[in-house]
N, C-alpha and C positions, 0 to 999 in steps of 0.2 A: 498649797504654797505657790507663789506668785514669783514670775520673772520680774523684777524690777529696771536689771542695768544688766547690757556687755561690757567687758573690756577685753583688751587685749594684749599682749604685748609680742614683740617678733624676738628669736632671737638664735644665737651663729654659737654654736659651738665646734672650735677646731680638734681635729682627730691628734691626738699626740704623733701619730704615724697616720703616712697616705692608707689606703686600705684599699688594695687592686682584684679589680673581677675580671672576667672575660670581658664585661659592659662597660668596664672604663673604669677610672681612678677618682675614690672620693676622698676630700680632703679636711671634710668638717658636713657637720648634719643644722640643719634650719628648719624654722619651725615657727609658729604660735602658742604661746599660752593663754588661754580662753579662761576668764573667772566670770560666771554667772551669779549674782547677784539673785537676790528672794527678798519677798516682805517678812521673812520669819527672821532677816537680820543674819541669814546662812549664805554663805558663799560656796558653789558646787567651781571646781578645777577638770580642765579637759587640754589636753595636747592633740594638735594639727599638724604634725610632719610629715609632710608630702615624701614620695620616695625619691632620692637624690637626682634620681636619672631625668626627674621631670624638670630639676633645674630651677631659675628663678621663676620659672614660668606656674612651677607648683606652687610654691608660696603667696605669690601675687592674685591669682587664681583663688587661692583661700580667702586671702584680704581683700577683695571685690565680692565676692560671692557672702562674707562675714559682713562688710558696711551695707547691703545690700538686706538683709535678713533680720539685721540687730533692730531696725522700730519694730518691723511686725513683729517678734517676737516677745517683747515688754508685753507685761500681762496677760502671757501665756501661761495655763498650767505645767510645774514642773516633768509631772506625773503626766501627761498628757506629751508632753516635750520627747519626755523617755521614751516612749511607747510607741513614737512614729513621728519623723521629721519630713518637711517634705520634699519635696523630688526632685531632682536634678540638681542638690547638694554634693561638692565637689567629695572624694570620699573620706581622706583628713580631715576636713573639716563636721562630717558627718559624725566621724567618729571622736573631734571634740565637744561639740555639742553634745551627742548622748552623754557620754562621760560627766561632762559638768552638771549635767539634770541630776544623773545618778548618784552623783557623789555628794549633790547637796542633801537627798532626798535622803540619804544613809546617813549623811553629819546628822541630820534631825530627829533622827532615829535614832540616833547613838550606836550605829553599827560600822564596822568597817564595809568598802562598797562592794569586797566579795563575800561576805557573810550576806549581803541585802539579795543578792543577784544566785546566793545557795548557802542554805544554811549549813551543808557538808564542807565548805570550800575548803581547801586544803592553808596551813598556814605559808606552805613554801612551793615552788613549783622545779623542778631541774630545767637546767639547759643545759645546750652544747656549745661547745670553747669554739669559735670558728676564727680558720686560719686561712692565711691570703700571701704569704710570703710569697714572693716568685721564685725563691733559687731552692731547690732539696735543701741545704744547711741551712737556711734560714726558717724554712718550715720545718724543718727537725727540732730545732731549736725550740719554737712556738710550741710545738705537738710536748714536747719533752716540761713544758713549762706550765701549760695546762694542765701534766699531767699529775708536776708536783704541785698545782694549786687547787686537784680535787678533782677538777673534771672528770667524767667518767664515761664523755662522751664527747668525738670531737666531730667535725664540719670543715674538708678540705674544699676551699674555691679550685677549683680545677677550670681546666679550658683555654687555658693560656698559652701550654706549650707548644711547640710547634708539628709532634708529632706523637702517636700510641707510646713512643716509646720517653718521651720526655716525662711523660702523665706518667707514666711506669717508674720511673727516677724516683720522683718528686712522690706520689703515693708511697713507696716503696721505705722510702726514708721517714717519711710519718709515721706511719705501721713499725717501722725499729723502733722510733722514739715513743712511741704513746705503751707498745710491749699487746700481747695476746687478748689481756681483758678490759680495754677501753675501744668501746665500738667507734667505729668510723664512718663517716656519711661523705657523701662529698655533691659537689653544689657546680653543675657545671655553667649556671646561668644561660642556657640556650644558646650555647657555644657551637655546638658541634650538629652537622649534616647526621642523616640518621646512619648513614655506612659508618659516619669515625666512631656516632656513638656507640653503636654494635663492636666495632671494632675495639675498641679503647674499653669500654667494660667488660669484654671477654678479658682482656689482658691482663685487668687488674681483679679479677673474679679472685687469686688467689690472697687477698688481701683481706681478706672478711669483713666486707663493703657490709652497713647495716640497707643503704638505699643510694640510689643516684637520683640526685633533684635536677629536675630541667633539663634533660640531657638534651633537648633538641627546642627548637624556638619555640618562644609561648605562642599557645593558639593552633601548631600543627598537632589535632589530637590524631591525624591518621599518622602521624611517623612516631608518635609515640605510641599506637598501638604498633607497628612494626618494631619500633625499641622493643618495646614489651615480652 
């Protein structure tokens, strides 16, 4: 099966609410839809959403690197497509191209794209409800509301407060609202020096934390063996 045509299309979707991290405030997610075209008359679908933090500069970056790649790739094998793209493919855009190979390759198959990629795939996967309020009542609130929509697991942003003891509030009032058997994780996006994160997860150790993600910058792996 033959690559025929790219297209593309860009597009803005706005967040009902800001959605705040230690890393700053997003307001809406952007992206690419990538449709791969075949001579079998099959269209494979892949998404390109850069991570927000990169800004316009992520998406732009796709759509350069995307005009850049769309002739040589006409009359490429699909199946070959899948299997290895090549190098210095920006990594959203990486991962909408594979996608689109795969999911044509599946449409022709008649399979769904998780049943092609395992024939065990599961039909459904869980996730965690993750919460970003800044004030305790308002992340009480959120915790309490995932917890009457099922969740059974939630993901507090952390890193924002000003001190062990704010993070202690603010956990503290999640853990009410969510009650004993919905685990907790929390996300502190490489907020904190390795002293606060020591500091601040001792604190909150009494909370039946399931793990703390990121507790110290991406990339120092020696202060996170010291977290550790």
């Amino acid at each position: 099966m033959k690559v025929t045509g790219l297209s593309w299309t860009a597009f803005r979707l706005p967040l009902r609410a800001p959605f705040r991290t230690s890393a700053g405030e997003i307001t809406c997610r952007e992206g690419l839809l990538l449709r791969l075209m075949t001579d079998a008359g099959i269209a494979g679908l892949g998404e390109a959403s850069p991570h927000p933090a990169l800004g316009i500069h992520g998406i732009h970056e796709a759509e350069v690197a995307l005009s850049r790649l769309a002739p040589g790739l006409l009359g490429a094998d699909a199946e070959r497509l899948a299997a290895g793209l090549p190098d210095g493919i920006p990594p959203a855009l990486a991962c909408a191209l594979d996608t689109a190979a795969l999911d044509a390759i599946a449409r022709a198959e008649g399979v769904p794209l998780a049943r092609l990629l395992n024939d065990q795939a599961r039909a459904s996967v869980p996730v965690n409800a993750t919460l970003a309020a800044e004030t305790s009542v308002a992340a009480a609130d959120e915790a309490a509301a995932a917890r009457e929509a099922g969740f059974r697991c939630v993901k507090l942003k952390v890193g924002m407060a000003p001190n062990p003891e704010g993070e202690r509030q603010r956990t503290a009032a999640v853990r009410g609202a969510l009650g004993p058997d919905v685990k907790l994780r929390l996300d502190a996006n490489g907020a904190w020096t390795v002293e606060q994160a020591v500091r601040t997860i001792r604190s909150l150790a009494e909370f039946g934390l399931e793990y703390i993600e990121q507790p110290v910058a991406p990339g120092d792996l020696r202060g996170m063996a010291r977290v550790r």
